[in-house]
Steps between C-alpha positions, in 0.01 A plus 500: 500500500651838375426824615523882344331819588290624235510860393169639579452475835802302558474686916193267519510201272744254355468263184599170585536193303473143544568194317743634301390847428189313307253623741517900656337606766471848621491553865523721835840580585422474881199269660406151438726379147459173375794261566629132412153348619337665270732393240503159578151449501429618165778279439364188645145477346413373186158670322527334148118628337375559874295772646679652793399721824806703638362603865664763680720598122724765599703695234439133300822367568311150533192572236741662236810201484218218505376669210811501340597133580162364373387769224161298450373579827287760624510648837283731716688709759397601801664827708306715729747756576405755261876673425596094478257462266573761285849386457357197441259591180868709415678220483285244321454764202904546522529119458276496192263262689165674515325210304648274731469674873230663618420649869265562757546759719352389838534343766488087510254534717248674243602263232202476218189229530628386198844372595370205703639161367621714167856473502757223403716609766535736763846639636598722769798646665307613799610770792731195696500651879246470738224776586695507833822592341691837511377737254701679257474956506446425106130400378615297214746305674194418777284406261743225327649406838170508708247535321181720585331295764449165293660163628691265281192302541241731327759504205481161490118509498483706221743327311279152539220710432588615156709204399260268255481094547846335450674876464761573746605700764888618559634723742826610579509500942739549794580150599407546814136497393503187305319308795220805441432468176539083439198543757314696317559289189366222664232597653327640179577232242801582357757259459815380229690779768835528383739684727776668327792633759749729488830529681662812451899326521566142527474353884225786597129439577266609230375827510200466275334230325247481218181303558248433236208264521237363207123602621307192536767263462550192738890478401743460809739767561833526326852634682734627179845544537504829486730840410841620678536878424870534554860348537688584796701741381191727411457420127165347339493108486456324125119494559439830636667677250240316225207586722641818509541576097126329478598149339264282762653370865565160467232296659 
């Protein structure tokens, strides 16, 4: 991921790049900034011809380099912070992807009627501390960190909610709340839940893990091998540095 300060406005807003400088993404220069989770999420799921729901979208970071991996797709975004958002809609007409990315503009708690049991898949790369956790001075940053009074369950909800019969669900968590959200899973009928970890150097606990589950599927659960970010010394290990230029992480 490469970073330079745009002209205009470069005292608020950077352009950033990921996967190779294929994908650009305008964003704040101070508050919440998408990061390597972001990155490796878009990395890790596969869309093919499916019809996506990005909750809680950001800048696009996730939305925008699924698009590019799978250009068949379409995906609906969802940000509620309006200034977000607007980098957002920015960002997906910079990328040349209007046909292919559209948003909504609200809150995933006012999600349409019509999104029940619509989409192929549903992804998220929801606010990771807890309601009880300290909050940042920046509004942005609590809103991606914290969130705005919704638990990790009632994104879950919604995400089972819109997700169709056999679609999936993926999120992107803080380990620590894998026990949380396999219960969840379980208690509403979701199952094929593959847990995908990752260890930030060699030897460390995993820091975050990807779950996804299949709605109405009766599939045991699956423990992958995994990702390790980084050598010791610092530098990017074979794998991350694919995930990292977009060319899949290796299942």
């Amino acid at each position: 991921m490469s970073v330079s300060s745009s002209n205009d406005n470069q005292e608020l807003y950077t352009e950033d790049f990921i996967f190779g400088k294929q994908v650009r993404l305008k964003q704040l220069k101070k508050g919440y900034r998408f990061g390597s989770d972001a990155v490796l999420l878009a990395s890790y799921i596969t869309a093919n011809k499916g019809f996506l729901l990005d909750l809680g979208a950001g800048v696009g970071a996730v939305s925008l380099g699924i698009a590019w991996r799978n250009p068949e797709c379409q995906i609906v975004a969802v940000e509620k912070d309006p200034e977000i958002g607007a980098l957002l809609s920015e960002n997906i007409a910079a990328n040349q992807m209007s046909k292919q990315v559209t948003t909504e503009h609200i809150s995933i708690e006012h999600l349409p009627a019509d999104f029940e049991s619509r989409f192929d898949h549903v992804i998220a790369n929801p606010p990771f501390h807890k309601n009880t956790g300290t909050r940042s001075t920046n509004r942005h940053r609590n809103l991606a960190h914290i969130g705005d009074g919704l638990s990790l369950t009632d994104w879950l909800k919604k995400a089972v909610w819109a997700c169709k019969s056999k679609g999936y669900v993926s999120f992107m968590i803080r380990a620590d709340r894998t026990d949380e959200v396999i219960s969840f899973l379980n208690a509403h009928k979701m199952g094929e839940v593959t847990l995908y970890p990752i260890w930030p150097v060699h030897g460390n606990p995993a820091n975050r893990i990807i779950i996804s589950a299949r709605k109405n599927s009766k599939t045991g659960s699956i423990l992958l091998s995994g990702i390790t970010l980084h050598n010791t010394d610092g530098s990017l290990t074979s794998n991350a540095s694919l995930a990292m230029k977009g060319l899949g992480i290796e299942r």
